[in-house]
N, C-alpha and C positions, 0 to 999 in steps of 0.2 A: 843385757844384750852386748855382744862384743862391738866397742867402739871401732869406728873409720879407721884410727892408723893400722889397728891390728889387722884389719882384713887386708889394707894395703901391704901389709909385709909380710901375713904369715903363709903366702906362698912361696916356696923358694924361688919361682921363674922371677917373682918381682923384690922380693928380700933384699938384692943390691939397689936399689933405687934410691939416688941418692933422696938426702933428707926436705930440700926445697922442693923436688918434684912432687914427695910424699906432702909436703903440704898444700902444695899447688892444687894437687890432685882431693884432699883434703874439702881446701873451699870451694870447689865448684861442684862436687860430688852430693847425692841425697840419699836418704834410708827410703826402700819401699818395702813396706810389709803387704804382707799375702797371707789368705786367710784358709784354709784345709781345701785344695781342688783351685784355688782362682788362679787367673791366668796370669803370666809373669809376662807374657807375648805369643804368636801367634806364629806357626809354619806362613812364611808371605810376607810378615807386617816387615818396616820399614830397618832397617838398622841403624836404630837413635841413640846406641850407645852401649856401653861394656856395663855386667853385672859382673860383683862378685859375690857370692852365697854366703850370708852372718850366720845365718838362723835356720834349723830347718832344712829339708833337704827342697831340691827342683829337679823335678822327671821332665827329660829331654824324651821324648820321641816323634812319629811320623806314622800318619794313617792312610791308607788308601780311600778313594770314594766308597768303598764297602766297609769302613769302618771298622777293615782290621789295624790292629797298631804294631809296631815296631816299636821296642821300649831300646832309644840309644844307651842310654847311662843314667844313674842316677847321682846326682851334685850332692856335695855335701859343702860346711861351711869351711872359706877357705880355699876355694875354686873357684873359677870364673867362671862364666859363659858370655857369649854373644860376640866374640873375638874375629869370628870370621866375616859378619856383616859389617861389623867394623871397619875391617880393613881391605875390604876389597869392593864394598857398598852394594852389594846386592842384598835380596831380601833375605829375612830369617829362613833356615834350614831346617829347623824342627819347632814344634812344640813346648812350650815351657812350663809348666804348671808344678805348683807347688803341693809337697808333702807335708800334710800337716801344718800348723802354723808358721810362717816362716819369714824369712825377711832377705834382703840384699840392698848391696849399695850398689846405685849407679849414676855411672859415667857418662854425662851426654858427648855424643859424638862431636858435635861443634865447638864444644871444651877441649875436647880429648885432641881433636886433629889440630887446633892454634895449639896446641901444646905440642906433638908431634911436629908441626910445623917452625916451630921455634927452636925445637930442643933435637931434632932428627938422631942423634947418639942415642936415644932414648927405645928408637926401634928392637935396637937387640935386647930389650927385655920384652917385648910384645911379640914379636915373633916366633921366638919357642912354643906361645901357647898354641899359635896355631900349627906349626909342626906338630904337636903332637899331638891333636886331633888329627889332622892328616896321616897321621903314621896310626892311629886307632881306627880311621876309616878304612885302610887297607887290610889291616889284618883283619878286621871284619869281611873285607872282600874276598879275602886270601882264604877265607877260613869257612867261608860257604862254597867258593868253590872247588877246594881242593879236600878237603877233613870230612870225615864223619862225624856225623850229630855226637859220639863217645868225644872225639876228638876237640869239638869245638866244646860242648861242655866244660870238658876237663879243664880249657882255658879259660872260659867267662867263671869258672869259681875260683881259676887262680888269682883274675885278674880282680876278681870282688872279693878276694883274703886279702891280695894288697892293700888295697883300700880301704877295707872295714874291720881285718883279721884282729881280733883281740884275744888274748889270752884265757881262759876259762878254767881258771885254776886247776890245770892236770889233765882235762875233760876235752884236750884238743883245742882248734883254736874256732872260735865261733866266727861268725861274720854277721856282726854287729851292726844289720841294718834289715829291716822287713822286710821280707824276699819271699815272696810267696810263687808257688811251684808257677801260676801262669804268666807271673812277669819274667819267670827265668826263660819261659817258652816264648813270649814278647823279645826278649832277646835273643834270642837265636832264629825267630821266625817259621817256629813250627809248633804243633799239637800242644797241650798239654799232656795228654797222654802220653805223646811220646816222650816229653822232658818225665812221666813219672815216670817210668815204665825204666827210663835210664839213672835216676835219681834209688829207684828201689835197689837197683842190682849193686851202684855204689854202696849202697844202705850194710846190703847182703853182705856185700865183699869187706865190709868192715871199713872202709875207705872216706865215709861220713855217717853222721847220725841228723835225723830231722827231726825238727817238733813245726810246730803249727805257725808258718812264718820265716821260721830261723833253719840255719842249716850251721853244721859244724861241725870244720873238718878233723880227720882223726886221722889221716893218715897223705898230707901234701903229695910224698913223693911219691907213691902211686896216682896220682894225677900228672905228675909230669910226665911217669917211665908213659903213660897213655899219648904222651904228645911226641913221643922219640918214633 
């Protein structure tokens, strides 16, 4: 399992941290493991503190009372979550649950804020995280109500090749995490049929190849010239 300091630095937003905070942060910090489905926390529950992902991936999302879901993103190890209840104290905003076996460190808030309180210089590495979920909240916004389902596609695979893209020796770049056609329809907030139905004609046009889970892309900038 990757130790505390690593997790504490192998994000770039917090990488410049000097090295006492990282220890600070260090001793008051604890591992939670999670077990394939259990809950990391709850859309509601309290915000008692920042994770970061060691182990394992964590599925953000939001369900309505009829129990459809919205899949926000999927964490990997190496990202935070829970940054926004944090810092502005209202309740969690999605759902947390874990992929697979998995684990994170976390930050109790009552730690974290005499820390912040003491060290206030310290904000400008905490606030980027939330800027840029705010800036991924909008384009989410921006991107249902202005784009077509081709349109917004094209960008949830560019935006999960950044993220997962690995190389597959010659064979295009895979995205190297389990992705099955209805969690790509969980994010975009539509059919699965329709995400196949759009995933096939990709397929056609030579533009991706799929197998059972995985998708990989063979052809990026035909996903962009789609976004011009």
């Amino acid at each position: 399992m990757v130790d505390k300091r690593q997790i504490l630095t192998a994000n770039p937003l917090l990488s410049g941290l000097p090295g006492d905070v990282v220890e600070q942060l260090m001793a008051v910090s604890v591992v939670r493991e999670l077990l394939d489905s259990e809950r990391l926390y709850s859309q509601g529950d309290n915000g008692d503190g920042l994770f970061g992902v060691i182990q394992g991936r964590i599925r953000l999302s939001n369900s309505s009372k009829e129990g459809k879901e919205l899949l926000v993103m999927l964490v990997e190890p190496g990202d935070w979550i829970g940054e926004i209840s944090l810092l502005d104290g209202l309740p969690r905003s999605h759902d947390a649950i874990a992929v697979g076996d998995s684990a994170a460190l976390f930050l109790p808030r009552a730690k974290f804020d005499a820390l912040l309180t003491a060290r206030p210089e310290l904000y400008q590495f905490f606030i980027p995280m939330l800027c840029r979920k705010l800036r991924l909240a909008l384009s989410y916004v921006e991107g249902a109500a202005l784009f077509s389902l081709t349109e917004r596609l094209a960008q949830r695979i560019l935006e999960l090749l950044k993220f997962y893209g690995v190389d597959d020796g010659g064979k295009g770049t895979l995205i190297n995490v389990h992705l099955p056609q209805e969690d790509l329809a969980k994010m975009l907030g539509v059919s699965r049929q329709a995400i196949s139905r759009e995933l096939k004609r990709l397929e056609t046009d030579g533009v991706i190849e799929l197998a059972y889970g995985k998708l990989r892309v063979m052809d990026p900038h035909a996903l962009e010239r789609a976004l011009v």
